[in-house]
N, C-alpha and C positions, 0 to 999 in steps of 0.2 A: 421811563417806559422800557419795558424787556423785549418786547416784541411785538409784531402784529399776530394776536393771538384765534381770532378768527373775522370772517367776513360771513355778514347777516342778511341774508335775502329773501325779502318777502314773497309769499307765494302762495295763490288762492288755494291749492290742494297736494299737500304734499307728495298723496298719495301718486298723484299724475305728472307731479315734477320730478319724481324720483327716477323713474323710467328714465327721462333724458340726462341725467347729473351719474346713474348707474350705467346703462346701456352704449347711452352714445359717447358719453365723453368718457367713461372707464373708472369712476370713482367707487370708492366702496363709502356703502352705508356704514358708518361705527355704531350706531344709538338713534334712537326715538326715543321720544317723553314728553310729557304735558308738562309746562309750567302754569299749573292753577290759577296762583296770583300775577302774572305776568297776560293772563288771556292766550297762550300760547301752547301749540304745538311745534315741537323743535325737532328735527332731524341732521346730526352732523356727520359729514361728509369729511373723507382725507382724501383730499386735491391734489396728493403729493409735498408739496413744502407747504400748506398749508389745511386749514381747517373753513369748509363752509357751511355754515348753520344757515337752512331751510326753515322759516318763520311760519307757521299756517295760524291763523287767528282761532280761538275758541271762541270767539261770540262777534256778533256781528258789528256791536257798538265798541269793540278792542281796538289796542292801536294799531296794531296790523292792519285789521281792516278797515280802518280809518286813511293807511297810508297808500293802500290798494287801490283805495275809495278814487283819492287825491293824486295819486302819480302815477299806479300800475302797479304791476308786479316789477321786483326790480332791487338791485341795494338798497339797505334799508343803512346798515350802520356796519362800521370799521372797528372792530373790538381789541383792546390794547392790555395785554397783560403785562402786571403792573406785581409788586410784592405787598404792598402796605397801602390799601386803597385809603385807607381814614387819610394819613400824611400825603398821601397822591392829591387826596380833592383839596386837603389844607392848600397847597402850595398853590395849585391851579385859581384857587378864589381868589387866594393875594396876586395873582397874575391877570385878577379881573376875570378871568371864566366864570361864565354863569354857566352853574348846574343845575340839570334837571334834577337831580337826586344830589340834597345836602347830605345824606348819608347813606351807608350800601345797603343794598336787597338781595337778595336771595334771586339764583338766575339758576337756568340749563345746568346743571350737572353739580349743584349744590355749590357752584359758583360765589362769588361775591361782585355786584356789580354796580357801576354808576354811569350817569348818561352825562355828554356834555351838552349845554344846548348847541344845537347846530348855528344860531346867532354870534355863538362867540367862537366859533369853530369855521368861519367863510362858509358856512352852508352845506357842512356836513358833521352826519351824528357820530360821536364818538362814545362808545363804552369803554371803559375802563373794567378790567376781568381781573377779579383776585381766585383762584384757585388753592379752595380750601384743604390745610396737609391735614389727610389722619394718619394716627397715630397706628404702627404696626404694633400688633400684638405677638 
């Protein structure tokens, strides 16, 4: 693992959580974007040494709102930037991690990403974040 590459927190309205994450604690907004296939609307934040991605759910049977449903608003998952996600989740299975995602998906910022279950994790969700390089022209 390279780092902790951002923290995931769910949240019923971005729009109204913004206020507090910009206003009172002084963060600035970098980006908003829907992730489609993900059920998500994402907004990330720079916290200063780090990055927090504001989760808002696009449909009401998504996981977000499923985990709103269940615990609140609140951390959702700890996201770990990684170089070679394929060889990341190899090593992890042979270490008995059960994945959520046998292989990556497409995340927030054309990302690459995979979940750890939180079962094999003491009860917390781990994403693993590959950050895709292009190529300068």
């Amino acid at each position: 693992m390279k780092k902790v590459d951002h923290i995931g927190i769910a949240v019923q309205s971005i729009d109204e959580s913004l206020a507090f994450y910009t206003n009172v604690l002084g963060f600035q907004c970098i980006g908003v974007e829907e992730v489609v296939s993900q059920q998500v609307k994402v907004a990330f934040l720079d916290a200063c040494n780090i990055k927090l991605e504001l989760l808002e759910s696009l449909d009401h049977n998504g996981p977000i709102a499923k985990f709103i449903e269940r615990r609140g608003e609140g951390i959702h998952h700890v996201a770990l930037g990684v170089d070679s996600i394929e060889k990341r989740i190899a090593e992890l299975k042979e270490k008995g991690i059960q994945m959520i995602d046998d292989t990556p998906r497409t995340g927030a910022a054309q990302t690459r990403i995979a979940f750890m279950h939180p079962r094999s994790a003491h009860g917390v969700l781990f994403e693993l974040s590959e950050k895709r390089h292009v190529e300068e022209k």
